[in-house]
PAROGU-550532 format. One record per residue (C-alpha): residue in one letter; y, x, z. Coordinates in steps of 0.25 Angstrom, whole numbers, padded with zeros to 4 digits, always signed. Example, Ala and Ser with C-alpha at 12.3 -4.5 7.8 and 13.67 -1.06 7.14 Angstrom:
BEGIN
a-0018+0049+0031
s-0004+0055+0029
//
This chain:
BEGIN
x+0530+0319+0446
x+0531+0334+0443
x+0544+0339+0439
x+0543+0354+0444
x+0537+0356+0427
x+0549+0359+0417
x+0545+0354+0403
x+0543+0363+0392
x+0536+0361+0379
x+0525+0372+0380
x+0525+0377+0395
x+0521+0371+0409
x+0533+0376+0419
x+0535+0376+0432
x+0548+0385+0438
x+0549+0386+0455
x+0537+0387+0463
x+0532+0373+0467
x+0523+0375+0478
x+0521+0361+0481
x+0516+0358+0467
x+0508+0369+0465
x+0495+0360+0464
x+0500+0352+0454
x+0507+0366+0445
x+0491+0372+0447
x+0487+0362+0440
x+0497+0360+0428
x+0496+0376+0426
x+0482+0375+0425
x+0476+0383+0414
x+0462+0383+0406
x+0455+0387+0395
x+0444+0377+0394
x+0434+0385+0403
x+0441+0390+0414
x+0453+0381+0420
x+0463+0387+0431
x+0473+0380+0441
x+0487+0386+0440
x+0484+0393+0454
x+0492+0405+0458
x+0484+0419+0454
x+0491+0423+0468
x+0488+0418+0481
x+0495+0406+0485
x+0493+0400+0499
x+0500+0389+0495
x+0494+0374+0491
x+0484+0375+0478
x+0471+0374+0471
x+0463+0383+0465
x+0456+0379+0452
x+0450+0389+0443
x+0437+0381+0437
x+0426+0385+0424
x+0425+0375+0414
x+0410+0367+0417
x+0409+0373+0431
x+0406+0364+0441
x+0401+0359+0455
x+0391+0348+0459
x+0397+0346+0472
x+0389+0336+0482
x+0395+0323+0479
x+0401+0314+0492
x+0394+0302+0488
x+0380+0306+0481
x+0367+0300+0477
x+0369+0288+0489
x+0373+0278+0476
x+0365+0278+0463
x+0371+0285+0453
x+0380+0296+0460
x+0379+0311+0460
x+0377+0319+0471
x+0386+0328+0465
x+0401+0328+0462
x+0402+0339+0450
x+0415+0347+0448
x+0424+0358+0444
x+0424+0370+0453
x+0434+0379+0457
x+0430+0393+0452
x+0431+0406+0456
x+0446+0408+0455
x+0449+0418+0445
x+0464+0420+0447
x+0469+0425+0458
x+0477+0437+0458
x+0483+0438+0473
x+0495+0447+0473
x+0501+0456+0485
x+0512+0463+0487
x+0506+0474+0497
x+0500+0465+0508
x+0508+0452+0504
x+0501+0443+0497
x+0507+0434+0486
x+0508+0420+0489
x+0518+0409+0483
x+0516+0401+0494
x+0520+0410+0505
x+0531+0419+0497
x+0545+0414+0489
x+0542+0412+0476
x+0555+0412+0467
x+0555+0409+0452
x+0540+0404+0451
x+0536+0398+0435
x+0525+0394+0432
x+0524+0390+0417
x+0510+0387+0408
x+0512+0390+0394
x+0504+0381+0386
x+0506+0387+0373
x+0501+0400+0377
x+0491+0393+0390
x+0495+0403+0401
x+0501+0401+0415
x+0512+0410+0419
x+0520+0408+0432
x+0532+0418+0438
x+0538+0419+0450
x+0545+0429+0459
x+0538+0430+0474
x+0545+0435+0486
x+0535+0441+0498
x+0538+0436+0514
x+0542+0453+0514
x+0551+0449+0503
x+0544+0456+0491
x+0548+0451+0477
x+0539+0448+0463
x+0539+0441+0451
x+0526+0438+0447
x+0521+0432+0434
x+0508+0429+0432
x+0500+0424+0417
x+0488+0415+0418
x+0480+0412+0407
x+0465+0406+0402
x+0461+0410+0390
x+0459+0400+0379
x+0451+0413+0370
x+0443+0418+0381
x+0441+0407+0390
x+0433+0414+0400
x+0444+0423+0403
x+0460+0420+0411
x+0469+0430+0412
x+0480+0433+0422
x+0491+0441+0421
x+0499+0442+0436
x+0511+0453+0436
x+0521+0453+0448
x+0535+0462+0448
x+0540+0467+0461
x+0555+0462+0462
x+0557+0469+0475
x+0544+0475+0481
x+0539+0489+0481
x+0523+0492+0483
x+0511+0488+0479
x+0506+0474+0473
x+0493+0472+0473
x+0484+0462+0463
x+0473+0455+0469
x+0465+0448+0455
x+0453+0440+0461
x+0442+0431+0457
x+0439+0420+0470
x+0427+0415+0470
x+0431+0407+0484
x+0435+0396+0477
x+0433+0380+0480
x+0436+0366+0474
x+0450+0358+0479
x+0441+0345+0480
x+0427+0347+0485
x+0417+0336+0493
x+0411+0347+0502
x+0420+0357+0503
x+0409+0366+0496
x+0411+0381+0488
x+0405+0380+0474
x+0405+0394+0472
x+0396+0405+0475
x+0401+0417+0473
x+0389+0428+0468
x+0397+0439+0466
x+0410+0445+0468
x+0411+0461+0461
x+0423+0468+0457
x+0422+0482+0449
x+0432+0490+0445
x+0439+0482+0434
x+0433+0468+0434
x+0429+0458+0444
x+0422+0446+0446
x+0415+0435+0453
x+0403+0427+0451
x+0402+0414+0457
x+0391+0403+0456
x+0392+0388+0459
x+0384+0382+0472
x+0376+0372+0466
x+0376+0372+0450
x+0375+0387+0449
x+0388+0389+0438
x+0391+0403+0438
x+0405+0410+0436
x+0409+0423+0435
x+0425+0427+0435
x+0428+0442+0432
x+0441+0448+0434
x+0447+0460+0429
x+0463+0466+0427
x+0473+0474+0423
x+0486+0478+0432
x+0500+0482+0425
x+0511+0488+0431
x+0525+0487+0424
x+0514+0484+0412
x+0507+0497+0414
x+0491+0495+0416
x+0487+0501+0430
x+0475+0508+0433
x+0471+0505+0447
x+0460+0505+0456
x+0457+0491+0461
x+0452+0486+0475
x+0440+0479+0472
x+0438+0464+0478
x+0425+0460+0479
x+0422+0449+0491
x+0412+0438+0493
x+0421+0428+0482
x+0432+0437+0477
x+0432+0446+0466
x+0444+0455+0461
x+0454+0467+0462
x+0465+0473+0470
x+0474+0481+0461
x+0491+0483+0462
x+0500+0493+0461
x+0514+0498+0467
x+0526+0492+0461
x+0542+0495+0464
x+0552+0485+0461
x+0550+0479+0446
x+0537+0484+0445
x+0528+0475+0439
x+0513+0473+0441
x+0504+0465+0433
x+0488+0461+0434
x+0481+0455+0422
x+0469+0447+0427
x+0457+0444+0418
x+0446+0435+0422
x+0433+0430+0414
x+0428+0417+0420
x+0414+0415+0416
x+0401+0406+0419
x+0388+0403+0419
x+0391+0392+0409
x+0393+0401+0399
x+0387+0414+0403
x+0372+0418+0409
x+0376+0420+0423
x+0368+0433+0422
x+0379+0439+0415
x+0392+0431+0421
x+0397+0443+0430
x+0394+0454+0419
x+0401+0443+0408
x+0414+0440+0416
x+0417+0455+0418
x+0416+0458+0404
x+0424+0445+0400
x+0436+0449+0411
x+0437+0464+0406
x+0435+0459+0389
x+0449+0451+0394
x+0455+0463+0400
x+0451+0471+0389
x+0457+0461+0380
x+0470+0461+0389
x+0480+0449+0392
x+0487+0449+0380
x+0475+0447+0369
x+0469+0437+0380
x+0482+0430+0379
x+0484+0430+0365
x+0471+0424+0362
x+0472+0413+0373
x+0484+0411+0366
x+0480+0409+0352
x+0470+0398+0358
x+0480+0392+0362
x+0489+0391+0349
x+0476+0386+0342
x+0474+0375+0354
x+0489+0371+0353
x+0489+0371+0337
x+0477+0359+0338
x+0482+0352+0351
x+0497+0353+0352
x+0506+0342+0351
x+0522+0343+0349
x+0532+0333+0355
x+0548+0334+0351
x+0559+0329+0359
x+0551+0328+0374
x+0546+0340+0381
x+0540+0334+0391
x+0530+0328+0382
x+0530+0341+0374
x+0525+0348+0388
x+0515+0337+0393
x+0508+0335+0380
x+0506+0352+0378
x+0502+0352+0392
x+0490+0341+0391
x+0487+0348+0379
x+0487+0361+0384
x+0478+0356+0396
x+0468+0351+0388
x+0465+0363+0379
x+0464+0371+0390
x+0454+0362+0398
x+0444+0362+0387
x+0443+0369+0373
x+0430+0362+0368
x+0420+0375+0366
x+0408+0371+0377
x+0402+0355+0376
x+0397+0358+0391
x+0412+0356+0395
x+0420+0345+0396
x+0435+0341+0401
x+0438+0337+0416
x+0449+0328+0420
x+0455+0339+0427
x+0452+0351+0418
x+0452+0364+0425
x+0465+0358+0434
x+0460+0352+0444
x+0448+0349+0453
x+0452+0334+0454
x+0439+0324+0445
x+0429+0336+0448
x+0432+0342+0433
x+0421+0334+0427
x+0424+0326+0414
x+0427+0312+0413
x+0427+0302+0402
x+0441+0306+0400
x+0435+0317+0391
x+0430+0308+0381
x+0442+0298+0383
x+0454+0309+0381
x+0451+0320+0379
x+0441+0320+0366
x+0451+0314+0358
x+0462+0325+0360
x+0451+0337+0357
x+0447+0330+0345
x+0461+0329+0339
x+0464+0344+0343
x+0451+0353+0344
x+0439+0355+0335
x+0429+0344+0336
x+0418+0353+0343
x+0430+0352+0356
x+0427+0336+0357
x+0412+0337+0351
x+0410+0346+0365
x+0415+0335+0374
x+0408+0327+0367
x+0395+0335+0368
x+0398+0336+0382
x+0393+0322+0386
x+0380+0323+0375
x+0375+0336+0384
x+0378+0324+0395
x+0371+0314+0389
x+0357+0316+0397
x+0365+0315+0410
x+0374+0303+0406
x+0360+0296+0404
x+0355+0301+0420
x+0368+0295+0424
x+0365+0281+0418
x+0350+0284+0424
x+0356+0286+0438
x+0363+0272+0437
x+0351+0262+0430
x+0353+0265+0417
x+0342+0269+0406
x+0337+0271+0392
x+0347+0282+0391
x+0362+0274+0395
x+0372+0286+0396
x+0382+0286+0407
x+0391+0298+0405
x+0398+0303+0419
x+0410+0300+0425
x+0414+0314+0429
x+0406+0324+0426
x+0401+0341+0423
x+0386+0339+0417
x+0384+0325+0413
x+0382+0320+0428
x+0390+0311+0435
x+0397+0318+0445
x+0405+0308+0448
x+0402+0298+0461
x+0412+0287+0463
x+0407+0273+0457
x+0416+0266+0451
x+0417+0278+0441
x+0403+0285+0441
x+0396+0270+0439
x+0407+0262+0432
x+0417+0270+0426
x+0406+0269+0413
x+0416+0269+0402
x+0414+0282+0402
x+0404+0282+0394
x+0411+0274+0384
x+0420+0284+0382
x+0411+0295+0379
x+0405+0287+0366
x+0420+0284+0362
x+0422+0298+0364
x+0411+0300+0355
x+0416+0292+0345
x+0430+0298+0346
x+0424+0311+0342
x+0416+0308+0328
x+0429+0296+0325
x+0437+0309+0327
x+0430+0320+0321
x+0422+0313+0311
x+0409+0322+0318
x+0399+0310+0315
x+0387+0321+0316
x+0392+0320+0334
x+0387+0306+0334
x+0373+0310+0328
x+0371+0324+0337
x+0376+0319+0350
x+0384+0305+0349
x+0374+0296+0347
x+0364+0299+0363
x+0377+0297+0368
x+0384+0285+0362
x+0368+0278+0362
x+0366+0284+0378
x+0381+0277+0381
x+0379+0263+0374
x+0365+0263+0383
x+0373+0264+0394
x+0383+0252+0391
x+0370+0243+0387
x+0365+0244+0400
x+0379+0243+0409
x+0380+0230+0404
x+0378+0218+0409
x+0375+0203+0404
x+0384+0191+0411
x+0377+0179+0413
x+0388+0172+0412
x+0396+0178+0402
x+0384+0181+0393
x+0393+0193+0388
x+0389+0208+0394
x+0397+0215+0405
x+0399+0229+0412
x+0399+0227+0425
x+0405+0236+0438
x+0414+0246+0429
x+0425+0255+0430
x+0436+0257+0419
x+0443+0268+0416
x+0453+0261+0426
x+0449+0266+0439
x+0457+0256+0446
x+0446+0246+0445
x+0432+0249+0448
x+0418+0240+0447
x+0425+0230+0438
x+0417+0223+0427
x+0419+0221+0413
x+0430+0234+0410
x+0435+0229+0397
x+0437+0244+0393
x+0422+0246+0399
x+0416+0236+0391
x+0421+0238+0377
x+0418+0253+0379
x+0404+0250+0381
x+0405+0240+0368
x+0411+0249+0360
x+0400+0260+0364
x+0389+0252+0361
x+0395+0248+0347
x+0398+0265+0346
x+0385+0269+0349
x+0380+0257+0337
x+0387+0262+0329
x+0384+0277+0332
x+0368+0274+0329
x+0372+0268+0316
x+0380+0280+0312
x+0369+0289+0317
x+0357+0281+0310
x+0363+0283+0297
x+0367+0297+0297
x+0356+0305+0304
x+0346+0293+0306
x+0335+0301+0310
x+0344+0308+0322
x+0346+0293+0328
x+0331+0292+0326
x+0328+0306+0335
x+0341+0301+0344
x+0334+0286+0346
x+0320+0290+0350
x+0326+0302+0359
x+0332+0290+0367
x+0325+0281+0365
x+0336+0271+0357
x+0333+0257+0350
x+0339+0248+0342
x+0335+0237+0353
x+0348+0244+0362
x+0358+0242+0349
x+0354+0228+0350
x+0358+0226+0365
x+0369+0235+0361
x+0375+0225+0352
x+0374+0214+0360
x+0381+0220+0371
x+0391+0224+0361
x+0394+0209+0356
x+0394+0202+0370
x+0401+0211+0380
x+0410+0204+0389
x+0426+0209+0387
x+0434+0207+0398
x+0448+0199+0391
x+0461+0192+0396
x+0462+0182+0382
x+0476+0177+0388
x+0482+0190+0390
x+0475+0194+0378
x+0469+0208+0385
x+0455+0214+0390
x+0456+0216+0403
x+0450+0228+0412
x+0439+0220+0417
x+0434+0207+0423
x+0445+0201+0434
x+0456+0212+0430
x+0466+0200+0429
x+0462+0194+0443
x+0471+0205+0449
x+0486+0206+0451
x+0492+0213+0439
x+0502+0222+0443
x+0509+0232+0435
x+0511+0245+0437
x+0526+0244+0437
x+0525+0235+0451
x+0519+0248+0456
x+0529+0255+0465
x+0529+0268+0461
x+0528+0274+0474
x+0512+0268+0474
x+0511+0276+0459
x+0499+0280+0456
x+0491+0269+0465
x+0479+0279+0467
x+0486+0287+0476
x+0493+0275+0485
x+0485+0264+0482
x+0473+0260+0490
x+0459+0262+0480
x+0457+0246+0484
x+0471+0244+0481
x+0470+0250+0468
x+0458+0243+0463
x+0463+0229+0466
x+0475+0231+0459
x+0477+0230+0445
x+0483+0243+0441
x+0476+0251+0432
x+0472+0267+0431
x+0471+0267+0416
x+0467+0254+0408
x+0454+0252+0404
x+0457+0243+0393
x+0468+0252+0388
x+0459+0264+0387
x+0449+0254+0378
x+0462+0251+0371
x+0463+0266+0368
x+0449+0270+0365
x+0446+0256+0354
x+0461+0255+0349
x+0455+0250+0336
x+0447+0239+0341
x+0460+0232+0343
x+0474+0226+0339
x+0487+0229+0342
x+0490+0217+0350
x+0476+0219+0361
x+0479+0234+0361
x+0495+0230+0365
x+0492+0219+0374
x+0480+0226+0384
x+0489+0239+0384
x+0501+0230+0387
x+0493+0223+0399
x+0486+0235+0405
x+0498+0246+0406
x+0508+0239+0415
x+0495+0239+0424
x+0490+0253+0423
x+0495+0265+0432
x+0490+0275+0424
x+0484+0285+0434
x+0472+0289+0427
x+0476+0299+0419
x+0471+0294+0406
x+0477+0282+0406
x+0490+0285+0402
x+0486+0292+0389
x+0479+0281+0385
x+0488+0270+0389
x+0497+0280+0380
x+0489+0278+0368
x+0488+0264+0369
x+0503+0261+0371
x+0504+0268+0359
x+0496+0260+0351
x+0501+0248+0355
x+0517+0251+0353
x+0521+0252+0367
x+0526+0267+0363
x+0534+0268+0376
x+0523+0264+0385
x+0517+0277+0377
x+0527+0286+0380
x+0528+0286+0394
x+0513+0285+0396
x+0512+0298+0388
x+0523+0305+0397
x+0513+0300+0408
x+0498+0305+0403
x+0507+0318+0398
x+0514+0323+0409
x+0503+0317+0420
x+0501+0331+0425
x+0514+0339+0421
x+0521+0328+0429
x+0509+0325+0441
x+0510+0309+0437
x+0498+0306+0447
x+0504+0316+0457
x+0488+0322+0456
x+0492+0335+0447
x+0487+0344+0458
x+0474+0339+0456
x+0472+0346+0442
x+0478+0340+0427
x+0473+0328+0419
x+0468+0335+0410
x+0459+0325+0401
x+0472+0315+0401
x+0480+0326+0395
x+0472+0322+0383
x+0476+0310+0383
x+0489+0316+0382
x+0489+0319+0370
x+0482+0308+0364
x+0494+0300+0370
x+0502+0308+0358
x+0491+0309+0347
x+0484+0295+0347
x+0497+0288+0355
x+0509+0293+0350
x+0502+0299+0336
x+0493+0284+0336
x+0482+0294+0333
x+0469+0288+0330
x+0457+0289+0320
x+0452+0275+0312
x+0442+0276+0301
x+0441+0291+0301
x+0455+0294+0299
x+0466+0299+0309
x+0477+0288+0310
x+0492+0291+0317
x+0502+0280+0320
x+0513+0291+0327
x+0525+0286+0335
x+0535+0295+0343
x+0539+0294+0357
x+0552+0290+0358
x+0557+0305+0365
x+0550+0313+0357
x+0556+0317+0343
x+0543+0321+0337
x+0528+0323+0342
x+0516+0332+0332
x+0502+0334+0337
x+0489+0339+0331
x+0475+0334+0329
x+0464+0339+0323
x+0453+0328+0312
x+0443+0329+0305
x+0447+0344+0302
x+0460+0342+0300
x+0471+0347+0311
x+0483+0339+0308
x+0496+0340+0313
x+0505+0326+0316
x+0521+0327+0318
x+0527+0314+0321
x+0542+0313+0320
x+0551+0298+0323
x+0552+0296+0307
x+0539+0303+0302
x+0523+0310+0304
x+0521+0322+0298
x+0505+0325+0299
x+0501+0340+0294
x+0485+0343+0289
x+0486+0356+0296
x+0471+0359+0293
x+0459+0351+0286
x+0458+0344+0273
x+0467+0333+0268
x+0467+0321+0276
x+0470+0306+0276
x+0475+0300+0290
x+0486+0286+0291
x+0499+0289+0297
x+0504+0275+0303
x+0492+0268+0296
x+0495+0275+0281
x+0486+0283+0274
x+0490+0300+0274
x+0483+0309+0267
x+0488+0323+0271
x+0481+0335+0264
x+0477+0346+0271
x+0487+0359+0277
x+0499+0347+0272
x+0508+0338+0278
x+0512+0323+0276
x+0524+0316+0283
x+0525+0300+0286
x+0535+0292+0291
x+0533+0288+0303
//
């Protein structure tokens, strides 16, 4: 685990220069702003081990797949996130010597990311091979106002070293992905022009013609006097920039301000990128670091307003929540449907940066409680655009008359994913889009969703489940054959408890959803049938899959089991583990792995989560309390959920120290894979492991219910969430809940199952 991190309430910090974690600190002091996403890379040059990662929100790469259209069904191309042109690099030299951390002494090195303000600082004093000494300081930030702008300020003081140093700010368009099946460049660089006051570089991506421009321009201080020089202009095949500097004496200090527009075709006629990004760039210098900064900042006061959530008496979990938080409002801010959220965000190359399930799973619920609803509508409007492909998908495996199969991973609505016990089994996905579906209009009460766009999708999804299913001969009951649960520890099995109840519960969803449809806007369910062709003949087999699915049930230990023959393995806990073989992944074989009967994450524990409702107290208790001992927890969403569950059952320290888990996962490197980028999407589960765990969040019969407890370490814990027009505010103390109508109308909610009517801008107090 990490222990280089100090813990602080509202600040990431490392002090001393750990160059053999430099992977995993690029990663954790990663910034974004929802369209561009930055590795914490050194803006100098740095010979030591790292990987650069600058990538533009919905930019992407279909690379050649290594196993393509040989088996029916699979891509021949692996879609994913490119490393774009880099946009930071400031290389710094002390006459002729270059500065590099790697090769010089580095004394006093911090590196802190404030996540209040959302900018990355980091100081260090360097000392040259000809002993020449600096400090240096350098301020990073992406703006959350402009967000096609980031701004650096890099100022170095001279400590003992008289003459010239020497700025070098560049964009490199010589860029290439960490992981790639070819070794291919995805970039063509069109043009490269410097002029006398701003830069810029034009690039275009081999195969989907994406088209970026960055445009750089600057200002140089010295002792906090502007100067007026006459740069050396760079203008080579991939490199685009300046050389500027002045001569300093001892305690001199000079200082460049970088500002860079990143801009694409996305967004922009490519016709007008080059002319676009140069204005953008020079607007910001215009503008100057200081209003730049304060307008980032205020975004961010108004994000941590909604989002923020307070813990007393445990800065640990005070730091790990902020920071998920922090993560996820920097990832993604909701204003473009066309873009959705990667497992990875903009930290990592690792799951190609396409989105996953774990979208609708985790992270819609966290933007409905603390943005506007348009943010989870867009993510939601995300797979409707993707609706006409979902249906190719099914195509490409057998199925017809419109069955929906919404991808595994994906940028555009294909699958770009190509292994088959997830691209061909791993179909619960789809059922968790229509939950996610049904989240949303639970939540927000948007009924008019289900009419515009719900509806194809739910109707396209329930297609899909009536035709996966099979009839048993013997049984006379319907199965679902050849699966893969969210477990990823099991693949091909048949009758996935979790599996089969979601493809239930969808069919009943998408009933229901018609009914709701036909009696509000009848004539639009007419134009919607005929457009695709829908009977009530499919209701009718619908229903008789509904009432004779086969369920999968241990009677004498009184739980659902994962699927068919889970019991016929050896059951061995966790706890018989050695330690030294944790996490199995990386020790076990995949053959060992498969035959054991340790778990990733739970299937039946994550149906547990998602239809809470449908059971008692005494089922929910005694599946959780048969399946955790057995599960290892190394998918990322599994301890969130556990979490929840634990929660809800009582076991309140099981929930407590599977928070501390899913929380600090990446400050503290859990899975030892931190290098590989943040998990991003689990960080919403973060948070729901406070707000519907330990706040017992939930919304029955279109009201919000709490049932708050307190961890025992923490004296007190407050969060806020946004419903139904209402932002409230909830404190929860040892003896007492304190819930203030901050904004909205006068609202009724239960508070450990009691009716509260709190009216609006007031406060109400219960005993807790």
């Amino acid at each position: 685990m990490n222990t280089y991190l100090q813990n602080d309430p509202w600040c990431i910090i490392e002090e001393g220069f750990h160059a053999n974690k430099q992977l995993e600190s690029e990663s954790i002091f990663s910034l974004g702003n929802g369209h561009i996403g930055q590795r914490a890379n050194f803006e100098e040059h740095y010979s030591g081990e790292t990987m650069l990662g600058s990538y533009i929100a919905g930019i992407y790469y279909p690379e050649r797949a290594e196993r393509g259209n040989w088996k029916n069904g699979y891509s021949d191309t692996n879609e994913k996130i490119i490393n774009a042109p880099n946009w930071t690099g400031i290389s710094i030299r002390l006459n002729d010597d270059r500065l590099d951390l790697a090769a010089w002494d580095v004394q006093d090195f911090k590196r802190v990311l404030n996540m209040r303000e959302g900018f990355l600082e980091r100081t260090f004093e360097a000392v040259s091979l000809k002993g020449h000494r600096i400090l240096v300081t350098v301020k990073r930030f992406l703006s959350m106002a402009e967000t096609e702008i980031g701004a650096i300020s890099y100022s170095v003081k001279s400590i003992n070293y008289e003459g010239r140093i020497s700025f070098l700010p560049l964009i490199d368009g010589d860029v290439k992905n960490q992981h790639t099946n070819y070794n291919e460049q995805f970039w063509n660089v069109l043009q490269t022009k410097t002029q006398q006051d701003v830069s810029h570089l034009w690039a275009q991506t081999r195969r989907n013609d994406f088209h970026v421009c960055a445009a750089l321009t600057y200002v140089l201080y010295k002792n906090n006097e502007q100067l007026n020089v006459n740069p050396t202009k760079i203008e080579k095949e991939k490199i685009a920039g300046f050389s500027v500097g002045a001569d300093v004496r001892i305690g001199d200090t000079i200082c460049l301000n970088k500002y860079v527009a990143i801009i694409n075709s996305l967004n922009h006629p490519r016709e007008e990128l080059t002319e676009r990004a140069c204005s953008l760039a020079l607007a910001a210098k215009k503008k100057g670091w200081n209003q730049l900064f304060e307008e980032h900042t205020a975004v961010w006061a108004e994000k941590w307003l909604q989002s923020d959530i307070i813990i007393e008496g445990d800065i640990a979990a005070q730091q790990a929540i902020r920071y998920n938080i922090f993560q996820l409002n920097q990832t993604y801010n909701g204003n473009d449907a066309r873009l959705n959220i990667s497992r990875k965000g903009f930290t990592g190359e690792k799951y190609a940066g396409a989105t996953r399930w774990d979208t609708e799973a985790i992270c819609i619920p966290f933007y409905l409680c603390t943005s506007a609803p348009k943010v989870s509508r867009n993510l939601l409007l995300y797979r409707y655009r993707h609706l006409p492909k979902a249906i190719q998908n099914a195509e490409k495996l057998g199925f017809k008359n419109g069955a929906a199969l919404f991808p595994v991973a994906t940028f555009n609505g294909e699958e770009s994913h190509n292994e088959w016990e997830m691209t061909f089994e791993e179909i619960h996905r789809n059922g968790v889009i229509a939950y996610a579906i049904y989240n949303y209009i639970r939540y927000t009460g948007d009924e008019s969703y289900l009419t515009e766009y719900g509806l194809p999708v739910l109707i396209g999804i329930a297609r899909f489940w009536a035709q996966r299913v099979s009839i048993s001969s013997e049984k006379k009951k319907f199965m679902i054959l050849g699966v893969t649960g969210p477990n990823l520890y099991e693949n091909n099995v048949n009758n996935n408890w979790y599996t089969n109840y979601m493809a239930v519960w969808c069919l009943k969803y998408a009933i229901e959803s018609i009914d709701k449809v036909k009696q509000s806007n009848f004539r639009a369910f007419e134009d919607l049938s005929k457009n695709i062709q829908f009977t009530n003949d499919e209701i009718f087999q619908w229903k008789d899959i509904i009432e004779n699915m086969y369920f999968p049930v241990n009677k004498e230990l009184g739980i659902f089991l994962q699927q068919d023959g889970f019991l016929d393995k050896t059951l061995t806990p966790v706890t018989e583990i050695p330690e030294s073989q944790l996490p199995i992944n990386q020790h076990w074989t995949w053959d060992r792995i498969l035959r054991s009967s340790l778990i990733k994450q739970a299937d039946v524990v994550q149906g547990l989560y998602f239809f809470e409702e449908d059971f008692d107290s005494k089922t929910l208790r005694k599946n959780f309390e048969f399946y955790e001992p057995l599960t290892v927890h190394e998918s990322s969403l599994s301890p969130c959920t556990h979490s929840i569950v634990a929660s809800a059952v009582g076991d309140r320290q099981k929930a407590y120290e599977l928070y501390l888990r899913t929380a600090r996962l990446d400050l503290d490197d859990y899975n030892n894979e931190v290098k590989d980028g943040l998990h991003i999407t689990s960080m919403a589960g973060t948070w729901l492991t406070i707000v519907q765990g330990f706040g017992g969040m939930r919304v029955k019969d279109e009201k919000l219910h709490l049932k708050p407890h307190i961890p025992e370490k923490w004296s007190a814990f407050a969060f806020n969430i946004l419903f139904r027009g209402n932002q409230l505010s909830i404190r929860v103390e040892k003896n007492r809940i304190i819930i203030h109508n901050i904004k909205g109308e006068a609202i009724d909610l239960y508070i450990n199952d009691k009716l509260v009517h709190i009216l609006a801008e007031s406060k109400e107090e219960v005993s807790n």
